[in-house]
TORTIRO-764799 format. One line per 4 residues: number of its first residue (from 1); for each residue y, z, x of C-alpha. Coordinates in steps of 0.001 Angstrom, whole numbers, plus 524288, in hexadecimal, padded with zeros to 5 digits. Example, Ala and Ser with C-alpha at 12.3 -4.5 7.8 and 13.67 -1.06 7.14 Angstrom:
! residues 2
1> 7EE6C,81E78,8300C  7FBDC,81BE4,83566
END
This chain:
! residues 367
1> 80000,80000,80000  80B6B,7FB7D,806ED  8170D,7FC8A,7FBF4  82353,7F641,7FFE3
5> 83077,7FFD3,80089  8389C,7FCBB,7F342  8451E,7F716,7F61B  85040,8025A,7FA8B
9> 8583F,8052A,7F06E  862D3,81128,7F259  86080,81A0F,7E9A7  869B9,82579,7E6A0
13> 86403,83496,7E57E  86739,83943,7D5C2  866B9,847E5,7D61A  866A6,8512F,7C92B
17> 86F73,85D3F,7C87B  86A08,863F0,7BEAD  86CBD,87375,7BB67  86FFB,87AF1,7AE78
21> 87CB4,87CFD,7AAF1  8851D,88580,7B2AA  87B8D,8845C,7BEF4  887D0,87C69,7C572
25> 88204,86D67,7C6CF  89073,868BE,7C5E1  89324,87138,7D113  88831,86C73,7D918
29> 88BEC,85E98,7D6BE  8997B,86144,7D9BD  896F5,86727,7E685  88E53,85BDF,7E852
33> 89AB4,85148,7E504  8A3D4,857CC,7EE64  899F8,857B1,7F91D  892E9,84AA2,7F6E4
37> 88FDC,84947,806F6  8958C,83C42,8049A  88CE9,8372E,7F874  890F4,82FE0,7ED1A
41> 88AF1,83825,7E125  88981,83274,7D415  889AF,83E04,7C89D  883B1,83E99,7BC1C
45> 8877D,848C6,7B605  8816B,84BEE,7A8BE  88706,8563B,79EEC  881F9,85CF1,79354
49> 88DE8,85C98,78936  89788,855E2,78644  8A37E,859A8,79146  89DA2,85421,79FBB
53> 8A3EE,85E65,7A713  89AA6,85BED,7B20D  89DE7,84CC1,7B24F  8AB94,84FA7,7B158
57> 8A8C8,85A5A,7BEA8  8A413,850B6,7C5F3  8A9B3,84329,7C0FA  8B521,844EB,7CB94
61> 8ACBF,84706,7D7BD  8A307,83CA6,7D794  8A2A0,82CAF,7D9FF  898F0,82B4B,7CC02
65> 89704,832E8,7C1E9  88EDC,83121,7B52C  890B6,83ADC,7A9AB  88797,83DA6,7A0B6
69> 88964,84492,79411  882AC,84617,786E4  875C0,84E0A,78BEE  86F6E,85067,7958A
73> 86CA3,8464E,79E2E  85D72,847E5,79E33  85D63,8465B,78E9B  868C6,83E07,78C3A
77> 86552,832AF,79576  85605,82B33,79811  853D2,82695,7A615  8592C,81911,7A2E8
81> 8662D,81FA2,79EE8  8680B,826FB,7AB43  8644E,81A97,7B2B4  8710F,81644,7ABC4
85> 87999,81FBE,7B248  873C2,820D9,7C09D  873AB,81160,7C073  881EC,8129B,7C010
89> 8826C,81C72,7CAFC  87846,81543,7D30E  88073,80866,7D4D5  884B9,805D2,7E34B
93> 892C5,803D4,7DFB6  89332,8135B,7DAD0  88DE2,816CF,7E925  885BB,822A6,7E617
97> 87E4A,82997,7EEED  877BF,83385,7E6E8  87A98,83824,7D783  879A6,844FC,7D11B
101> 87440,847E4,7C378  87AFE,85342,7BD9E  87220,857FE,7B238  87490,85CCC,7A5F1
105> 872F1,86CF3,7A79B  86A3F,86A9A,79BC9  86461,86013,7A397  855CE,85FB6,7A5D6
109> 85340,85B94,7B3FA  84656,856CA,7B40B  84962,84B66,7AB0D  85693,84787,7B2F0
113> 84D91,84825,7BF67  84274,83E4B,7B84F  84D89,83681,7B22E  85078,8347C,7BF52
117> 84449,8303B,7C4FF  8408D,827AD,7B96A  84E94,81FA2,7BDF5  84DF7,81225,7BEC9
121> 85866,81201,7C7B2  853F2,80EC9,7D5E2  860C4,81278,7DBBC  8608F,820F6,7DA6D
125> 85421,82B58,7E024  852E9,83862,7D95B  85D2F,84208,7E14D  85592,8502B,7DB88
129> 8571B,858CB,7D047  8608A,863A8,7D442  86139,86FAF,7CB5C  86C58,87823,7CD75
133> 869DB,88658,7C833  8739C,8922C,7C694  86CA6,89BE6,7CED6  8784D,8A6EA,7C9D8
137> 873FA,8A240,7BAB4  863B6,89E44,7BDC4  85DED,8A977,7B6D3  86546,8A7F4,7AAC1
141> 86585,896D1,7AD3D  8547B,899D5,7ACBC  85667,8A1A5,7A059  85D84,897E2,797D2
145> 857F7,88D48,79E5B  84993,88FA3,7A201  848EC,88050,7A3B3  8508A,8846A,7B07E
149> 84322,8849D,7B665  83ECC,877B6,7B314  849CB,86FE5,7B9BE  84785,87AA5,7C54D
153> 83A9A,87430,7C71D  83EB0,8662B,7C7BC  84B0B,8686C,7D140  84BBD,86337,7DE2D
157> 85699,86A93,7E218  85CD8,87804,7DBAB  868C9,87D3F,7DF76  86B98,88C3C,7DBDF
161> 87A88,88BEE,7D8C1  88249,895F9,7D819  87A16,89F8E,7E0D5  885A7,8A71D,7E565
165> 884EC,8ACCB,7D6F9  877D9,8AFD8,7D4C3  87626,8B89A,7DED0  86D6C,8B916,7EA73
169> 85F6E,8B9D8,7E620  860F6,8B0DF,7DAA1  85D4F,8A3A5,7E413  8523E,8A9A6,7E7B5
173> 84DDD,8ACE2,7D8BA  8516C,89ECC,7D4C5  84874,898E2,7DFF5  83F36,8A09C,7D9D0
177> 84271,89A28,7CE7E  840BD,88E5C,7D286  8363A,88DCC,7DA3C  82D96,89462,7CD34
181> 82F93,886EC,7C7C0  8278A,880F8,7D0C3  835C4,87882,7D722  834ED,87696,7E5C7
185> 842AD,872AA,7E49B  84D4C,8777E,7EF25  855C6,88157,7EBB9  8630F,88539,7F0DD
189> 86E8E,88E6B,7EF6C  87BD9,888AD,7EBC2  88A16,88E5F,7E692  891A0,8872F,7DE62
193> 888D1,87AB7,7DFB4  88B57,8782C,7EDBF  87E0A,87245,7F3C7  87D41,86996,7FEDB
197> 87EA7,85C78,7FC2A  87395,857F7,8067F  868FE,85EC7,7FA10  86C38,85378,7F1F6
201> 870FE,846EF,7FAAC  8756A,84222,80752  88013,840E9,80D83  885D2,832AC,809EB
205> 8840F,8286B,81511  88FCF,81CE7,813CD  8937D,81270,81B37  89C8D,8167F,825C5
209> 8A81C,80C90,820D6  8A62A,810DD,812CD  8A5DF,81FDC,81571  8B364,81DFC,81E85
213> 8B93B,81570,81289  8B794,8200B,808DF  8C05A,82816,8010F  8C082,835B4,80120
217> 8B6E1,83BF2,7F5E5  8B735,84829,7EE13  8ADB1,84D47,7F93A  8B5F6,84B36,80502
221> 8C148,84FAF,7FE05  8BBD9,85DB4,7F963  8B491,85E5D,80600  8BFF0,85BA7,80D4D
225> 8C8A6,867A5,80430  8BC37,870A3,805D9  8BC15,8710F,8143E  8CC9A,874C1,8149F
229> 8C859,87E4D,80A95  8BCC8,88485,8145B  8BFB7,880BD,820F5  8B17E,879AE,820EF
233> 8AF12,86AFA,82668  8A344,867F1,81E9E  8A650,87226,81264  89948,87871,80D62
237> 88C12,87AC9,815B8  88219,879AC,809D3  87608,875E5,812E0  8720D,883C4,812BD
241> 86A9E,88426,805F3  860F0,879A5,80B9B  85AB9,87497,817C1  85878,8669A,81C36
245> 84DC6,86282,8242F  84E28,8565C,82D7C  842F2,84F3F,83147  83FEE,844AE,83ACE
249> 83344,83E33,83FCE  83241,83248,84975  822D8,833ED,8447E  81F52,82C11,8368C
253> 81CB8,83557,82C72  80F92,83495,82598  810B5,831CD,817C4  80658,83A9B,81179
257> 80B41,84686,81A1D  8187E,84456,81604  814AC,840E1,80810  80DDE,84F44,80789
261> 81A1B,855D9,80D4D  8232A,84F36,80184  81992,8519E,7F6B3  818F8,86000,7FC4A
265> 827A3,86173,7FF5E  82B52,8708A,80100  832CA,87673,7F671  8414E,876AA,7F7F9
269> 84225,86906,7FE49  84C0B,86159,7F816  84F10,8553B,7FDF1  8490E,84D78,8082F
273> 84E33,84046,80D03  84CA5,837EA,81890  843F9,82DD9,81C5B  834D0,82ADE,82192
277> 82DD9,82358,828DE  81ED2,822DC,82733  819EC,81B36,83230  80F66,8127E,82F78
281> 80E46,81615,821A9  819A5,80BE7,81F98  81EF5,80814,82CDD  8291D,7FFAD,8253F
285> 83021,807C4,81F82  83833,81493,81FD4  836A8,81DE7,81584  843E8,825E7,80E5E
289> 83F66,83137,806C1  846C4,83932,7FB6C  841C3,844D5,7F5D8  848E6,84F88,7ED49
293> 840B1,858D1,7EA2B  83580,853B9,7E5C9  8384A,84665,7E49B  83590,83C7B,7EEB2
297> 8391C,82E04,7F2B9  836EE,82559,7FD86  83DF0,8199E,8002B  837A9,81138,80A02
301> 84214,80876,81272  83E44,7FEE5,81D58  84177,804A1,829D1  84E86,7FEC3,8303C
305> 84F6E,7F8EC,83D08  84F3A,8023F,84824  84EA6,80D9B,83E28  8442F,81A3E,84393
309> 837B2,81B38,83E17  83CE3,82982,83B2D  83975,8330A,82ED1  8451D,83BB6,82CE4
313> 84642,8443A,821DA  84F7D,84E6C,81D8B  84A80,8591E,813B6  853B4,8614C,80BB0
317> 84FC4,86D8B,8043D  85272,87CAF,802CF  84A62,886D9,807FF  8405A,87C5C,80FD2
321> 83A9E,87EDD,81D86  83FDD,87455,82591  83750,8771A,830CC  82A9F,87685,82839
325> 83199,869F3,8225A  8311F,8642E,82E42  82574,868B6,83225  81E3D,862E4,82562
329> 82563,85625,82949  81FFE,85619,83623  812CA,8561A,830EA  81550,84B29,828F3
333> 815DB,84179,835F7  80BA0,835F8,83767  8004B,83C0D,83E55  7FE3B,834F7,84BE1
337> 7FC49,8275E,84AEA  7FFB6,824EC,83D5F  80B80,8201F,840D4  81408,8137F,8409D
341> 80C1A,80DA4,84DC9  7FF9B,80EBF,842A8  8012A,8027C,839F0  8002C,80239,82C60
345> 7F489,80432,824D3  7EE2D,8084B,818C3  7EDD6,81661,81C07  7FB65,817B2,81FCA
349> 7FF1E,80EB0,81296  7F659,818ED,80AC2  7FEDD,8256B,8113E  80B20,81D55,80B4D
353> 80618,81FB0,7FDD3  80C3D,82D5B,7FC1B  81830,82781,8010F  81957,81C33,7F744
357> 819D1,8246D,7ECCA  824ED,827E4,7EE76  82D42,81B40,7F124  832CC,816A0,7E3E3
361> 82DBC,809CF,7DF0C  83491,7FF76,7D42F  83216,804E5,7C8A7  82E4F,81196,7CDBF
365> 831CD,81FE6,7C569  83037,82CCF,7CDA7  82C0B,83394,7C297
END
């Protein structure tokens, strides 16, 4: 089986922001607006009532934005209907580089997330579900809303807001929490919605005569008024709340030892991006990966010209071990003469298998 790559096609991340009310999702995204590491972010933001205070937040800070009203979005719109909307935002002349559902607080996740991955839209990849909780309010949150658990389970990321309220062993009782539903989702502190941009995207990468042709943005401009305020070049230090792991190997990796280290992935890794190279299982090609949580993509891409035969990966999550990470990764190397000097065969198309299941197809669903 020797399946050619599908054509590259850019695809932009679409992550949910989902929370009940009061559990400060505005706040999160506005933090997220004003320090955008560069990004173009398309919102849709989706409000239960009549009056879109939340669109009209936001509508000032962004480059796209998309109201919904009427219902919530999971029960007022089909997956063809929200196709509608991110086909809008997805066009190359509105420049995206990643877009932000903001859910309903009556929302219910779990069908924005499958909405999502039923998409016919090839330009955008599912960004992660991230449920924002009050961890001053969670007790009370779980009474009125036992559901609270439910979307717990399903979340790639969740953010406990407002910790300096809820005093200090309160985090540790809503890990608890969450980890009784069975989520192996990161978790991390945050005050008044301030996260680290890095969770959720990268930093944008422009052309160099673009970026110096630019106007100033909202960012710049508060970033700019924040450091006279503080004194401080870069403003906040938010890495704190996670770690990032970097790995590099000049060895292939072998696909069914790296396969069982992604289907296994430790609880509390979030994100992991970068690219692979398997050797001889497809000496063609180099391999991207996504994953979120517990979703997964490859993207196979002919290597370029004079490009390494390199796997680098970054992993991003809260509470992880990076040197076990590493370690595990290690152990996922080609064993001794299974490398790229071995040509292709049926065994090494065989250990592809695993790998191929995850690269999207025409036509394909990732439900």
């Amino acid at each position: 089986m020797n399946a050619s790559p599908p054509p590259r096609i850019r695809q932009i991340p679409v992550i949910v922001l989902a929370g009940f009310l009061g559990s400060g999702k505005t706040t999160l995204l506005n933090h997220l607006l004003r320090h955008r590491a560069g990004n173009r972010i398309g919102v849709i933001v989706n409000d239960f009532g009549s009056i879109e205070i939340d669109a009209m937040t936001v509508s000032g800070q962004v480059g796209s934005t998309v109201s919904l009203g009427g219902g919530c979005l999971c029960c007022a719109v089909d997956a063809s209907e929200l196709d509608t909307y991110l086909e809008t935002l997805t066009r190359p002349a509105a420049r995206l580089d990643v877009i932000v559902i903001e859910a309903s607080g009556l929302a219910e996740p779990q069908e924005l997330v499958r909405m999502l991955l039923a998409s016919d839209n090839p330009h955008i990849v599912y960004g992660g579900l991230v449920e924002v909780v009050d961890a001053a309010e969670f007790a009370a949150t779980r009474e009125r809303h036992p559901e609270i658990d439910r979307h717990l389970a399903v979340a790639d990321l969740v953010v406990l807001n407002k910790t300096d309220r809820a005093g200090e062993e309160a985090p540790a009782r809503i890990r608890e929490a969450v980890a009784v539903t069975g989520s192996t989702a990161a978790v991390i502190p945050a005050t008044y919605g301030r996260i680290d941009p890095e969770l959720l995207f990268d930093p944008a990468l422009r052309p160099d005569g673009e970026e110096k042709a630019r106007q100033l943005t909202f960012e710049d401009l508060y970033l700019e008024e924040r450091a006279r305020e503080t004194g401080e070049e870069h403003g906040e230090h938010l890495h704190t709340a996670y770690e990032s792991v970097d790995f590099t190997s000049d060895v292939p990796m072998d696909p069914r030892r790296l396969m069982e280290f992604l289907d296994s992935r430790p609880e509390g890794l979030y994100r992991i991006k970068g690219h692979v190279d398997f050797g001889a299982g497809d000496a063609d090609n180099a391999y991207p990966v996504h994953a979120v949580g517990r979703f997964l993509r490859f993207a196979p891409r002919p290597w370029t010209r004079g490009e390494p035969r390199l796997t680098r990966l970054v992993l991003i999550g809260s509470g992880v071990d990076a040197q076990a990470l590493r370690k595990e990764l290690e152990g996922c190397r080609a064993p001794a003469g299974t490398g790229r000097e071995t040509a292709q065969d049926a065994a090494h198309e065989r250990s592809m298998w695993g790998v191929l299941r995850y690269v999207q197809q025409p036509g394909d669903d990732d439900t």
